[in-house]
Each structure stands twice: as structure tokens, then as C-alpha cells.
C-alpha positions as CSV (number, residue, x, y, z in Angstrom):
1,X,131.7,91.9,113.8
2,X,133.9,89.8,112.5
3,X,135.1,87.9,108.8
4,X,137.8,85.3,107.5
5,X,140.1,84.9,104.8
6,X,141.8,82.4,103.2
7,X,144.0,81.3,100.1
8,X,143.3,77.7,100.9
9,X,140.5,76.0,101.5
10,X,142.2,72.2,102.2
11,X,144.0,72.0,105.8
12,X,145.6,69.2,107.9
13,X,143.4,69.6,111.5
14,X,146.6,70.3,113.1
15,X,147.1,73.5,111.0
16,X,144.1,75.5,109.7
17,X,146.0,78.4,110.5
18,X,143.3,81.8,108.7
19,X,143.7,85.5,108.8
20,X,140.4,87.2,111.1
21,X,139.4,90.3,111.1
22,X,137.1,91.6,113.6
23,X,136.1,94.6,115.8
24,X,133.1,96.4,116.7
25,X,132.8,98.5,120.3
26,X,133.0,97.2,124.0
27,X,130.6,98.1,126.3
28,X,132.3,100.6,128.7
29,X,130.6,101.3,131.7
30,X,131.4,105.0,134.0
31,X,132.8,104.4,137.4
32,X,130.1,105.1,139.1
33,X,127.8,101.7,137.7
34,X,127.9,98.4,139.2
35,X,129.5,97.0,135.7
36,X,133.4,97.0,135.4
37,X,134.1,96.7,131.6
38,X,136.9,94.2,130.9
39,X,136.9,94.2,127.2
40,X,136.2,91.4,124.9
41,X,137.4,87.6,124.9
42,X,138.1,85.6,121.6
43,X,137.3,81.8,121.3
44,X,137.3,79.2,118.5
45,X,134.1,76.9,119.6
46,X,131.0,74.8,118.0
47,X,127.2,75.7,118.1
48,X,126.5,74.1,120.6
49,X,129.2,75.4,123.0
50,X,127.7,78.8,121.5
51,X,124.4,78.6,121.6
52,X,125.0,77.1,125.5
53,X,126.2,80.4,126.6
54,X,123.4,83.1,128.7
55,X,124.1,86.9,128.7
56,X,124.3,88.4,132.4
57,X,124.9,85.0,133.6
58,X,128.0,84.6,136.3
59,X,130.7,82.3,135.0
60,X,133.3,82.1,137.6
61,X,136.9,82.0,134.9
62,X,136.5,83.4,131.2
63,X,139.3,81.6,130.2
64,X,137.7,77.8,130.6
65,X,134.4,78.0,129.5
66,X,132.6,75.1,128.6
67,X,133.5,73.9,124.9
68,X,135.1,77.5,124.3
69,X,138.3,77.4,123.1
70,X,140.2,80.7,124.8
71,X,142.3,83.0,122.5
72,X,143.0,86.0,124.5
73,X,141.4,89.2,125.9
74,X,141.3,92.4,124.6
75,X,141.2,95.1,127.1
76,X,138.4,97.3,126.3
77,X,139.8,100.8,126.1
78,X,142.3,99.5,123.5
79,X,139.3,97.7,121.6
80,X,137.3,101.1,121.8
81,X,140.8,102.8,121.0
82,X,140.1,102.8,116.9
83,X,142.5,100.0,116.5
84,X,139.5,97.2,116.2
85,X,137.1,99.9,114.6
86,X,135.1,98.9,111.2
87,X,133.3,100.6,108.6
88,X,130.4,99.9,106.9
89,X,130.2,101.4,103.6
90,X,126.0,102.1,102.3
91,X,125.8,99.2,100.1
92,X,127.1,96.7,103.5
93,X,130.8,96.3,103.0
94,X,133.0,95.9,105.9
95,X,136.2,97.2,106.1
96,X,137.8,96.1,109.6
97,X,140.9,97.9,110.7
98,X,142.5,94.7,112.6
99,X,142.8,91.2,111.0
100,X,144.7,88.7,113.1
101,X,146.6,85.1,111.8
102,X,145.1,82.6,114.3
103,X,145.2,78.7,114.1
104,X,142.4,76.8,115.3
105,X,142.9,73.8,117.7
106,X,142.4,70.9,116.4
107,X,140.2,69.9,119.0
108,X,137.6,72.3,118.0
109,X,137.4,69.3,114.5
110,X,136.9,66.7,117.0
111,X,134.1,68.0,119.1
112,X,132.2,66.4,116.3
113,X,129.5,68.8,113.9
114,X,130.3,70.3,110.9
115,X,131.4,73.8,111.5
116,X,133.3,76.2,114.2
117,X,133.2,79.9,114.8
118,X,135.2,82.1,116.1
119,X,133.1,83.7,119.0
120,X,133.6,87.2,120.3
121,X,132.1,88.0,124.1
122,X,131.8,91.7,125.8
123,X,132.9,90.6,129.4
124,X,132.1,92.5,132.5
125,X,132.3,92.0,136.2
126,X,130.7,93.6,139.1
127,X,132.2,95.6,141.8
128,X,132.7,93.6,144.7
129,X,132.5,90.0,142.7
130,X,134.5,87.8,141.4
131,X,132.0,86.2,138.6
132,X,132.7,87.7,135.4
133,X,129.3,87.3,132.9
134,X,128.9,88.1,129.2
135,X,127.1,91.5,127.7
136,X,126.9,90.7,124.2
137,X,128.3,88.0,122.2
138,X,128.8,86.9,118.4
139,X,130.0,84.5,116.3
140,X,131.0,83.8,113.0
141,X,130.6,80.3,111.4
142,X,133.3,78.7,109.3
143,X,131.6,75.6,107.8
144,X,133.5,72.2,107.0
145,X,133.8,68.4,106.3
146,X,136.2,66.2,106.6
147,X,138.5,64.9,104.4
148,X,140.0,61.9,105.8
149,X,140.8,61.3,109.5
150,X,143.4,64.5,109.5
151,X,142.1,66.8,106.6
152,X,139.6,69.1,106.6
153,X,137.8,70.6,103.9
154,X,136.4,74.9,104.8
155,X,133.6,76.5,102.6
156,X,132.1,80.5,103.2
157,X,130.6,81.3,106.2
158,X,127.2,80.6,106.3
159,X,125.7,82.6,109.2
160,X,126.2,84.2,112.7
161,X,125.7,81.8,115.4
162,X,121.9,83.2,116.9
């Protein structure tokens, strides 16, 4: 789960730099499974870098994926540690115990479309392998247009990626 925040709403490509907050739980598998939890990886990207990527499919290097922008990864017992933990209250307000100041690429502006996310994937491997794959996988959309040739313009998320 994640959300963004921001006092502006006008950036120069080069530094749409926004506060994220985001956590959730990893999927931690015992010793004894084929699944070796890694934790969960962090990447700006566009739909359709999104909406390219399969569950349970071998990648063979997390940090290059195709049109996926790579942040960092969080090792999943520190992500299940309470740190990245949120709370939902009844009436569907989340309040996210870790908010991070990233800055987007500004390639991410000039893979063309109208909107970028910040993507979160539950990695795994299996024992014996070198392929990592993807257990789950979200994404929140940050909608925007352009400005002039180096400004963009950043409106409310609309959606989750599907």
C-alpha cells in the first residue's frame, strides 16, 4: 500500500522530488519451502512497464527490469519488522508508519504517457536458482501533463495500476 504527498504540484522533470509513504507485509516463506523471501523492491515506472510484468515468472536481475526504474530493496524481515506497518482506521484512512523523499528520474517523463507510479514487488527466489520472480505487486499512479519541454504538471492519484 502505498500514497504521496506534496506541497507543489509544478516540477522541472529533472526534480519532482515527493515524500511516499508505503508498507504493507512481505511474503515470508519457512525454511523448509522452495520459496526464499527476499523482501520487496521499489521502482518508479509507466503502465505499460507495469502491466508488462507476470507473477511467478523468472526474471533473471530485479534490479534491470524492463521499463522499471530501480529504487532499492527492502529486506523482508525489516519490512515485516513494524517499521513499514499501516493502519487502516474503519472509515478507510491510512496511516503508514514509513514515508520516504524520493525523486523520480526524469526518464520515467520521457517514456511518453501521461502518468508514472511508484511500483512495489514481493520478490522471491527458489532454492537452488538464480531467477528471482515476483509474488505480489502494486502500484500507485501519479497522473501528469506537461508543461513545456522540461515542466511537468502532477494531479491526485487516480488509481492502482490493475
Amino acid at each position: 500500500m502505498s500514497a504521496v504527498k506534496s506541497d507543489h504540484t509544478d516540477f522541472e522533470i529533472n526534480d519532482v522530488t515527493l515524500d511516499f509513504y508505503f508498507g504493507g507485509l512481505a511474503s515470508e516463506y519457512s525454511p523448509d519451502q522452495e520459496r526464499i523471501s527476499l523482501g520487496v523492491a521499489l521502482y518508479f515506472c509507466n503502465e505499460e512497464a507495469y502491466s508488462a510484468l507476470e507473477l511467478d515468472t523468472p526474471y533473471t536481475d530485479y534490479q534491470t527490469l524492463d521499463g522499471l526504474y530501480f529504487i532499492k530493496l527492502i529486506d523482508v524481515k525489516e519490512f515485516n519488522s513494524g517499521n513499514y506497518e499501516v493502519d487502516i482506521s474503519r472509515f478507510g484512512k491510512a496511516t503508514f508508519q514509513h514515508c520516504e523523499t524520493l525523486t523520480v528520474p526524469s526518464e520515467v517523463f520521457l517514456d511518453g504517457g501521461d502518468h508514472f507510479g511508484l511500483a512495489m514487488l514481493d520478490l522471491y527466489c527458489l532454492k537452488d536458482q538464480t531467477d528471482y520472480y515476483v509474488a505480489e505487486a502494486s502500484c500507485l499512479e501519479i497522473k501528469y501533463e506537461f508543461l513545456d519541454a522540461q515542466s511537468v504538471r502532477l494531479s491526485k492519484p487516480a488509481h492502482v495500476f490493475k
